[in-house]
C-alpha positions in Angstrom: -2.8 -83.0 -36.5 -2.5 -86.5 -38.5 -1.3 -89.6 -35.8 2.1 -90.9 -36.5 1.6 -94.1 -38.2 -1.6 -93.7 -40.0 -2.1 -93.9 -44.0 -3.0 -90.0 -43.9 0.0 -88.8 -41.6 2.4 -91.0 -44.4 1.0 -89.2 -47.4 1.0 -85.5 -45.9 4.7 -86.2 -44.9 5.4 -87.2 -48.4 7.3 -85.0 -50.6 5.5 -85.4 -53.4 3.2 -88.2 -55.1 3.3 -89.9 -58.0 1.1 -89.4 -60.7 -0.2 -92.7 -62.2 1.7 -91.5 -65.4 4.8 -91.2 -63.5 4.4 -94.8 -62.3 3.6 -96.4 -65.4 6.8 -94.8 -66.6 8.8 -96.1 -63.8 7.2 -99.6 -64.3 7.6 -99.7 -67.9 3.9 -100.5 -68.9 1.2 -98.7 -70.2 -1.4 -96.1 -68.8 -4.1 -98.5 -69.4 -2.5 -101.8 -67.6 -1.7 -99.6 -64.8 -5.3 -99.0 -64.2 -6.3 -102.4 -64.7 -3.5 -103.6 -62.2 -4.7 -100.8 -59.6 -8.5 -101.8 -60.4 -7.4 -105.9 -60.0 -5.6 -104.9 -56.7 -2.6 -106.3 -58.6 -0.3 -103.3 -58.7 1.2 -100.7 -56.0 -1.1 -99.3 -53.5 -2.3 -95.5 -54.8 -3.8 -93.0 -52.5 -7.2 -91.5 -53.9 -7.3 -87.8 -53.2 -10.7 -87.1 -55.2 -12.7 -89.9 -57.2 -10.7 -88.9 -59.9 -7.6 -87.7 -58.3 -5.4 -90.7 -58.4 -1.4 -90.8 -56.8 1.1 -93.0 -55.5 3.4 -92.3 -52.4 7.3 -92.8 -54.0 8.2 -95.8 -51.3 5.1 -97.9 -51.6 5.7 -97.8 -55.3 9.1 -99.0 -55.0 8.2 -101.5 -51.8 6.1 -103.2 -54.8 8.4 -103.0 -57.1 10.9 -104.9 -54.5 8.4 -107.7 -53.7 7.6 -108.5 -57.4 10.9 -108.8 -58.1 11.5 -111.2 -55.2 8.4 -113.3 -56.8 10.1 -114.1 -59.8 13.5 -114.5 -58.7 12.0 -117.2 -56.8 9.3 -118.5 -59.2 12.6 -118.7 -61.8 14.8 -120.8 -59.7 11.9 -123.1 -58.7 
């Protein structure tokens, strides 16, 4: 059994992943700058279950999405 706490217990908890698709949905950009965010380490954290088998767990997508929208709250009023 997965420890409490670990990446791996998170994910097989998780209701269901996100495809990248589903993400760059949600996000409003394009396959393509999605994988060049993941690849930059610029975008949400995703979960490789395969070399080719990308997801994204639902709450660190939105965690992301929370902090980048804190960033350029701040960098407007600055």
């Amino acid at each position: 059994m997965p420890v409490h706490g670990t990446v791996w217990y998170d994910v097989l908890m998780a209701e269901q992943l996100l495809t990248p698709q589903q993400v760059a949905e949600i996000l409003g950009i394009s396959m393509n700058t999605l994988k060049r965010m993941r690849l930059d380490k610029k975008g949400p954290p995703a979960v490789y279950l395969s070399a080719r088998t990308i997801r994204y767990h639902p709450d660190k997508v939105a965690e992301w999405i929370t902090n980048n929208m804190e960033e350029e709250v701040i960098n407007e009023n600055l």
